[in-house]
N, C-alpha and C positions, 0 to 999 in steps of 0.2 A: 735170245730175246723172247717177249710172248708170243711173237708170230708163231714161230717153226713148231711149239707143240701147246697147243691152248690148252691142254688139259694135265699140262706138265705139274705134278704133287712137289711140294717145296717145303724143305721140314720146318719146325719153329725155330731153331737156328739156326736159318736162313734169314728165315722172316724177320728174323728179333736183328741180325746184323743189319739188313737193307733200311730198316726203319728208324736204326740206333743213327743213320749214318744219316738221314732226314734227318730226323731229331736236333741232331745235333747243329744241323745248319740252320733249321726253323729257331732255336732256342736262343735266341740274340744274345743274351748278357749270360748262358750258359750256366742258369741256375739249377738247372732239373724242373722248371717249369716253364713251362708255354700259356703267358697269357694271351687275352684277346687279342692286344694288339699285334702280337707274332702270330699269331693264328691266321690273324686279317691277312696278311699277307701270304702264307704258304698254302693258305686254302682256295686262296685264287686263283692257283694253279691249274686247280681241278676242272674250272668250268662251269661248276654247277650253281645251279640261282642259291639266291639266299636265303628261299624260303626253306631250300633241300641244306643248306649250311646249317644253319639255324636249328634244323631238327639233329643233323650230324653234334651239333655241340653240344646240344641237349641233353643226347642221350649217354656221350662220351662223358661230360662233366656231368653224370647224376646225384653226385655228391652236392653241385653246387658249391665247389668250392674257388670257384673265378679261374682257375686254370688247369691244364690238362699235364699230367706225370708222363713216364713215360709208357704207362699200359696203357693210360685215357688215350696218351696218342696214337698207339696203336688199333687199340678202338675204332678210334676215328676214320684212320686209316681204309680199315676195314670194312668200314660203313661208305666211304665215299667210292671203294670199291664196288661195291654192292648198288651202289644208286647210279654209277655207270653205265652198268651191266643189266640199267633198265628194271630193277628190285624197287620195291620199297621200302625207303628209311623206317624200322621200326625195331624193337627191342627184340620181335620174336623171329625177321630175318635173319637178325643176327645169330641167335640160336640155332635155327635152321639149314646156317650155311656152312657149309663143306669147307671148314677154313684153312685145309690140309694143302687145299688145290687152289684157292683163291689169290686170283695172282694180282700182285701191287696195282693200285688205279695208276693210272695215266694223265701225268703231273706236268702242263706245257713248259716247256724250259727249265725240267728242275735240273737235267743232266750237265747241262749248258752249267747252272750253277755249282753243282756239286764241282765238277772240273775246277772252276777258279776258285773254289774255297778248299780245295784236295791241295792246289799247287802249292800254295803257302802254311795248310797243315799235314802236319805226317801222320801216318797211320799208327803212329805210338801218343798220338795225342787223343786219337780216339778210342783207343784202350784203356787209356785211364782215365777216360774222360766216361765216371758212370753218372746218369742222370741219376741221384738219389737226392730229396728233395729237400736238403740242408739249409735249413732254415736259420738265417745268422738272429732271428727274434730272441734265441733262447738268450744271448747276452744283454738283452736289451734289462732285462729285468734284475742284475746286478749293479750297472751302471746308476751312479746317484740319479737321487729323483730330481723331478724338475730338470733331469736333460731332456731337449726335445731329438726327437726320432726322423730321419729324412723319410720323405713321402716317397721318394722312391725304391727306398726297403723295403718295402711295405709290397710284397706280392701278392698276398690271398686277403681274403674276407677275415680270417684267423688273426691274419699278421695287424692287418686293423683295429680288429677288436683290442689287440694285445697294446698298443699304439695307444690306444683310447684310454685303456684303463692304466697305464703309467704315468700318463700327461695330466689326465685330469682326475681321475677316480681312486686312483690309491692316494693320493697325498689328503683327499678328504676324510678316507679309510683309517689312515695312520693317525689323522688331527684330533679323530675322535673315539681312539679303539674300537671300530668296528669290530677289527679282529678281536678281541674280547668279550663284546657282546655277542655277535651272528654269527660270524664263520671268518675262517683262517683268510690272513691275505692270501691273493692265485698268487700260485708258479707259473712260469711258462707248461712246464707240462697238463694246469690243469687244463690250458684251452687248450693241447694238443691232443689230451686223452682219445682212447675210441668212446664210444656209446657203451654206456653199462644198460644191464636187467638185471635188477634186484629181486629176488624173492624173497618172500616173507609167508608165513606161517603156522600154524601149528607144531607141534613136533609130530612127524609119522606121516605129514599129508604128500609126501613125493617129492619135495622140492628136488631132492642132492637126485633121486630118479629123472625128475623133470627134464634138469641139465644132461643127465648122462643120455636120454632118450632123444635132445637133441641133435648131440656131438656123437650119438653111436658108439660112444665106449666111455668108461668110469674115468674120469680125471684121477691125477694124482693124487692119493691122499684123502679120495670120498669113502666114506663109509654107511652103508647103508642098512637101517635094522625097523625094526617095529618102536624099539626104546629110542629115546632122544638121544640121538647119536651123533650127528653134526654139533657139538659142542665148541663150535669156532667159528669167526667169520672167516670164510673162504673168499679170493676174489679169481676166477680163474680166466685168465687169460694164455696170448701167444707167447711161445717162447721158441729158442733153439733144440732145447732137448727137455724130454720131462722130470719135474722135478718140483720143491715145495720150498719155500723160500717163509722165514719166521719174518713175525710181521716187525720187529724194532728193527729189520736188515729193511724191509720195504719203506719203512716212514721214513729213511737216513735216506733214498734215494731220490737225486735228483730227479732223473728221469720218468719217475712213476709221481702218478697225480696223490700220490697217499699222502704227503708228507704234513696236513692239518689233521691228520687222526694222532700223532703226537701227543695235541691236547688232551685227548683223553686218558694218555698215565702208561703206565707200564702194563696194570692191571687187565688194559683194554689188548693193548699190544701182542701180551704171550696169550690170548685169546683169537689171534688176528695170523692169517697165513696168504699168501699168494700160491696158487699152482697153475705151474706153466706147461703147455703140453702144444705142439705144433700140430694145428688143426686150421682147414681151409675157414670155417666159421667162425673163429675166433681172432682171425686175421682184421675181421670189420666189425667183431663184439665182445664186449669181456660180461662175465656172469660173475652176482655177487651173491653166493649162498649165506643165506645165515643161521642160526642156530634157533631151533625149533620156541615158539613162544609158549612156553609154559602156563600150566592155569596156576593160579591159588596165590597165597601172598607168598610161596617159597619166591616166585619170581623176584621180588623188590626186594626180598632181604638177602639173599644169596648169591645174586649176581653182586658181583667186585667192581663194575664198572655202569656209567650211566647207559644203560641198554638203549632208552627211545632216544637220547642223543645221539649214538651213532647212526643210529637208524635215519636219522631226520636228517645228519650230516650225508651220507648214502643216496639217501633219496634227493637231496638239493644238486647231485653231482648224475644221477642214474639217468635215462631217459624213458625208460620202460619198468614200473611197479608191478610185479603178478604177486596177489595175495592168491594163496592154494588153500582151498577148504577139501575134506571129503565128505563123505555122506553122514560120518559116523562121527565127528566132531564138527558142528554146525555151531555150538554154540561161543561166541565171544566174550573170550576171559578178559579180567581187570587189565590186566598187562598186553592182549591183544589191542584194546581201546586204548591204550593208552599210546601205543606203537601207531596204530591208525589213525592215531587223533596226532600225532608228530605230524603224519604228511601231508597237513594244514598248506592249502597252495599248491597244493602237487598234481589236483586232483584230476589232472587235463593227463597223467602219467598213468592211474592205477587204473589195470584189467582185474575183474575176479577170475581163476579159476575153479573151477570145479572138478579136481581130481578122482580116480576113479569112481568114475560113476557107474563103469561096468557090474558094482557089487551091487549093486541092486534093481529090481526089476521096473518096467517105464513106469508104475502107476505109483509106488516108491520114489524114483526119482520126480516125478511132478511135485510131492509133494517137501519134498527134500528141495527144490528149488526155491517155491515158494518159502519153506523157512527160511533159507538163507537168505534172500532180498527182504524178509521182514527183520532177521537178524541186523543184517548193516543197515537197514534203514534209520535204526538208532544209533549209528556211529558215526555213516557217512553224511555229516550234514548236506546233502546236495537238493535240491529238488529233482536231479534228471534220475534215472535209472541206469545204475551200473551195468558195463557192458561184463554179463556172463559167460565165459566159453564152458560147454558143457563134453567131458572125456576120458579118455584115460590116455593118461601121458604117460606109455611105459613101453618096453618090448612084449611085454606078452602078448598073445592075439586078443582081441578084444572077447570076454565071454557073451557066445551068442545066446547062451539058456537067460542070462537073467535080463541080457538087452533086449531079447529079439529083433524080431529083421530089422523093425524100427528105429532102433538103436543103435544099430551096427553103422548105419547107413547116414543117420544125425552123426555121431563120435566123427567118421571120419569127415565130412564138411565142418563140423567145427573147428576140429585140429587143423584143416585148409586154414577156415579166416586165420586162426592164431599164428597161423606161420606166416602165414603172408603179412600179418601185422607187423611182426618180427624181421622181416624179409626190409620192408618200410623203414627201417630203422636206419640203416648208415643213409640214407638219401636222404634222411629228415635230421641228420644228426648235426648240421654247418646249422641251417634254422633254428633248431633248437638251444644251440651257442649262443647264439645272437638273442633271444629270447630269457634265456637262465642272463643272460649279462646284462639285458634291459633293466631283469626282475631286480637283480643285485643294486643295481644304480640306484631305481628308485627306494630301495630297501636302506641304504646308506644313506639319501639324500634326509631319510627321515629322521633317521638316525640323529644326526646332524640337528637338524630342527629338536628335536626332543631336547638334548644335551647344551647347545645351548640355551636353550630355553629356561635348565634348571639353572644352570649358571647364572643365569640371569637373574633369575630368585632369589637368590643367596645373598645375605647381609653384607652390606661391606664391614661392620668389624665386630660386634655383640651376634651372640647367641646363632652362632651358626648350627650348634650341635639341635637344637631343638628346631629350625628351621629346615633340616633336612631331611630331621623324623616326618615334619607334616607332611611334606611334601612327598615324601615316601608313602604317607597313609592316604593321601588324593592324589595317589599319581593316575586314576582312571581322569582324574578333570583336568589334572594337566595336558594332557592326551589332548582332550577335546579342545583346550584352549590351544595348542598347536596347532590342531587341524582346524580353527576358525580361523584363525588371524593368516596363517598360511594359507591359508585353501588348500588342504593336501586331501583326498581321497580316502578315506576311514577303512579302506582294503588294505593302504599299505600301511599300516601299523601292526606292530607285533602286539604278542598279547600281555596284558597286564602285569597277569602273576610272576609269568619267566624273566620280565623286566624287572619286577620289584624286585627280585631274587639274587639277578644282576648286581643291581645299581646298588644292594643293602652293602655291598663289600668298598664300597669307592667312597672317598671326601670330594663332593661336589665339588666345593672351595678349587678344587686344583683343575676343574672341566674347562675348556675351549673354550670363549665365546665365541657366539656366531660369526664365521669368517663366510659375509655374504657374494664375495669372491670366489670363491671355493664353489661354493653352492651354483651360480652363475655357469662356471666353468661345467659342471654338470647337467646344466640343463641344457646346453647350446651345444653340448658332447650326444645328447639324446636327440635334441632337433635337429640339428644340423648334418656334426660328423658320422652318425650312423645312416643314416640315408642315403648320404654321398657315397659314403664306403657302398652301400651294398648298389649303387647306380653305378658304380665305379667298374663292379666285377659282376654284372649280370653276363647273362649272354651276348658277347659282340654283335650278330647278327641282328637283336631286337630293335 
């Protein structure tokens, strides 16, 4: 017992058995997840108020994702330990504390329980009984449309979303080719994905470094040179062993969110690679290297594949943009604007970097900053000012002759904010879901409005062919006649030309009319059911 030696050290497979064996009794319906309402109950064991609850869950489910696995429970665990023993609940106790020696809080009644739930299961049930958080949603999204989904499958804020968008948002999707227009219908994988960082670039400014100076060693399959040498998209993520996976094996795969890069051809494909390498950081982020952006018109005529489409496809899925400049390519090529002018809407994602800036010295660099924010000031239509990290992202020491002290000493607090920004990312990564699924909804709902609209214009039987050209040639006033009679917001509209380019391939004649059903169902999916869901899975305690 804890009496006979308080200071008795107890390895993690210890720890990881006595807590698997909670777990397992906390976890009612034995899904691998512990929502609030099993929470409510096994945490009331503890004793402790619910203001010191409240911060326990907090910090245990930092993900925000409505319920705790089984390491959040141990977490927990950990922390209600620690606020026993008279600590304060906070992220940096927990760092702090000697977790070798830290022995299980003191749970009124829980042995009393374990016993009567021991007596009718065997200890060959909790062996195979691993909490891994098997999620039955991925079926949901085979199953014909227009089946409705039980509420109470529905565990996570995830599972919701997923819910949301088969009941009411794909059937509007499908009615009016979204997927043809904007982007692929989701898999389930694409809401399970992790958090991507896309970089983008110049060719030679660090990116394929950037990454490697993150992760501490070269992924599979990086090559790194002065010449444009990343000639591929890379996406690298976790795996079992390391290795490089061709990208027409990645888009066939269910389980990876790639499978709408398809659309862009074979062309884009044997262009396109996964490398996997088993790395603690890559566990809660995948990194999406891309191939250096080229000056001159070689760019538009030489690439095989639509380069700012996938980019803008990338960026609609990514959470984190680093454009990397250095000192010595400041100036923004045709085909840089035109990659940057893709990430139209995004702009709440893109950080600049400014990569080695140790080549030159601080009175150089002031002014090498200043061009750079006059450079994108003509790209970024923003009024605010982009946030600039100023460094060098790489292993070498930083050179003190051309930084001096000054330098050295700015480089290393900036690389702090940027990591910590990066750090920010799997806790902001469930909001951000929810956010990217709002944008989509509203984005389709317009969608919709547009299409039929043109439908609507269309002759019923003489001179449809010439009725489609006009309409084609005032499709900017079309637009506008939507968003009056609608009242729709002139932000969520796409832009003119990408549309006209679209819609020159289609016969009107065969478009949807407006099915204002459909529409309906979307908008009381955005008033209604998303609110609830997330009141649903907040914090128990609040």
């Amino acid at each position: 017992s804890a009496d006979s030696s308080p200071t008795r050290s107890w390895g993690l497979k210890e720890q990881r058995s006595v807590y698997l064996r909670w777990f397992y009794l906390a976890d009612d319906d034995a899904d691998g997840r512990l929502t609030g309402k099993d929470a409510l109950k096994f945490f009331a064991m503890s004793k402790l108020s619910r203001e010191d609850l409240k911060q326990v869950w907090a910090i245990a489910d930092s993900k925000r994702q409505g319920y705790l696995g089984f390491t959040e429970f141990m977490t927990a665990m950990q922390l209600v330990s620690l606020a026993q023993a008279g600590q304060d609940i906070s992220q940096d106790t927990l760092a702090h504390a000697d977790l070798g020696t830290l022995q299980p809080p003191t749970m009124e009644g829980l042995e009393k329980k374990l016993k009567k739930s021991g007596a009718h299961k065997s200890s060959s049930d909790l062996t195979a009984y691993h909490p891994v958080q098997t999620s039955m949603s991925a079926n949901w999204f085979n199953s014909k449309s227009g089946k409705k989904i039980a509420m109470k499958s529905v565990t996570s804020i995830i599972d919701g979303l997923k819910k949301a968008y088969i009941e009411k948002l794909r059937p509007l999707e499908k009615t009016y080719q979204y997927n043809d227009f904007v982007s692929p219908l989701l898999t389930s994988s694409d809401f399970d994905a992790k958090p991507m960082i896309m970089l983008l670039g110049q060719y030679s400014t660090g990116k394929t470094t950037f990454i490697k100076h993150l992760l501490k060693s070269s992924y599979p399959g990086s090559h790194i040179g002065p010449e444009p040498t990343t000639d591929r998209f890379v996406v690298v993520t976790t795996g079992p062993d390391e290795r490089c996976i061709p990208g027409n094996t990645i888009a066939v795969q269910a389980d990876m969110p790639y499978s709408g890069l398809s659309a862009f051809g074979t062309a884009f494909l044997s262009k396109f690679e996964c490398s996997q390498m088993p790395h603690p950081l890559l566990d809660h982020i995948s990194f999406v290297d891309t191939p250096g952006v080229l000056s001159g018109e070689k760019q538009r005529t030489q690439r095989s594949y639509d380069f700012t489409g996938v980019t803008s496809w990338f960026a609609a899925k990514s959470d984190l943009i680093l454009l990397l400049f250095d000192p010595h390519k400041l100036d923004i090529s045709d085909e840089f604007k035109r990659v940057i002018g893709s990430l139209r809407g995004h702009d709440d994602k893109i950080r600049i970097v400014l990569n080695k800036a140790d080549q030159v010295d601080a009175q150089q660099l002031m002014r090498v900053y200043g061009a750079l924010l006059w450079s994108l000031g003509k790209v970024l239509n923003t009024p605010e000012v982009m946030r600039v990290y100023i460094g060098s992202f790489n292993d070498k020491p930083i050179r003190e002759t051309a930084a001096g002290p000054l330098g050295s000493e700015l480089f290393v607090r900036e690389q702090e904010d940027l990591l910590s920004d990066l750090n920010d990312i799997p806790k902001k990564a469930c909001d951000r879901r929810i956010n990217e699924f709002v944008k989509r909804a509203r984005s389709a709902k317009v969608h919709a409005h547009i299409v039929g609209h043109l439908k609507n214009q269309m002759p019923a039987l003489m001179g449809k062919a010439k009725a489609q050209q006009k309409l084609l040639e005032t499709l900017d006033e079309q637009f506008a006649k939507v968003q009056k009679e609608m009242h729709l917001p002139p932000g969520d509209f796409p832009s003119v030309d990408e549309y006209r380019d679209t819609l020159s391939a289609y016969n009107f004649d065969r478009f949807e009319r407006l099915h204002t059903k459909m529409v309906k169902d979307v908008d009381d999916m955005l008033a209604y059911d998303i609110p609830d869901l997330l009141k649903q899975f907040r914090n128990p305690y609040e």
